[in-house]
C-alpha positions in Angstrom: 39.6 -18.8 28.6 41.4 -21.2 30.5 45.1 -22.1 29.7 47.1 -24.9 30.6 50.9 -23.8 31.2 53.1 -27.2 30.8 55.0 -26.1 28.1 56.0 -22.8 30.1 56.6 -24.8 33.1 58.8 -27.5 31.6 61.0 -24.5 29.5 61.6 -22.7 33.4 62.4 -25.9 34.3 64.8 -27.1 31.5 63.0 -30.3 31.0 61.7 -31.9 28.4 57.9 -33.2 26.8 59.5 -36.2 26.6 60.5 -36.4 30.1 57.0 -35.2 31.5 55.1 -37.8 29.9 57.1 -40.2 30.9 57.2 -39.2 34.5 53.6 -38.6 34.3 53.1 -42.6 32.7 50.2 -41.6 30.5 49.6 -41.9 27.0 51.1 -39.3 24.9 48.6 -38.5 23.1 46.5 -37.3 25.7 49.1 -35.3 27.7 50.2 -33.9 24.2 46.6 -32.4 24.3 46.5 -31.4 27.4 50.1 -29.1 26.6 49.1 -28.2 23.9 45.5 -26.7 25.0 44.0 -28.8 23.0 41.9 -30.6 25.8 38.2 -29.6 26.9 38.6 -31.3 30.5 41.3 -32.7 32.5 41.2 -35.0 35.6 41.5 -33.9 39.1 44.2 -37.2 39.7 46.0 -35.9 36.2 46.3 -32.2 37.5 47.5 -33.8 41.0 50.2 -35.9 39.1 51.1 -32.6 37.4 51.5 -30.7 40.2 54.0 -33.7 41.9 56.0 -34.3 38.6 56.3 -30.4 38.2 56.5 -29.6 41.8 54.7 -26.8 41.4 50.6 -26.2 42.3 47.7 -26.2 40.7 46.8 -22.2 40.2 50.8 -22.7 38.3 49.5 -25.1 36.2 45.6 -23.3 35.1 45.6 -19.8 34.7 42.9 -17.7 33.2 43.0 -15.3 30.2 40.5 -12.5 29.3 
């Protein structure tokens, strides 16, 4: 399975949901889905605009669970 770890990412980093998606300028809804592993795809540009809001990289972001 393939997890998505914003949420971790944002609690290391003492930020807010609120402040990533408005950084990230995209609809809440869809970046609440993505946080929230609720999401069956996600853009290469939307993982890219992760990575530079986070400043982290991708392979922090997508991890893989057995």
């Amino acid at each position: 399975m393939i997890y998505i770890r914003i949420n971790e990412i944002l609690k290391e980093k003492n930020k807010s949901k609120y402040w990533f998606v408005k950084n990230m300028e995209g609809s809440y809804q869809s970046l609440s889905k993505l946080m929230n592993n609720e999401t069956n795809s996600i853009y290469f540009e939307t993982l890219e605009k992760a990575c530079d809001v986070l400043k982290c990289k991708p392979g922090d972001i997508i991890k893989i669970i057995k």
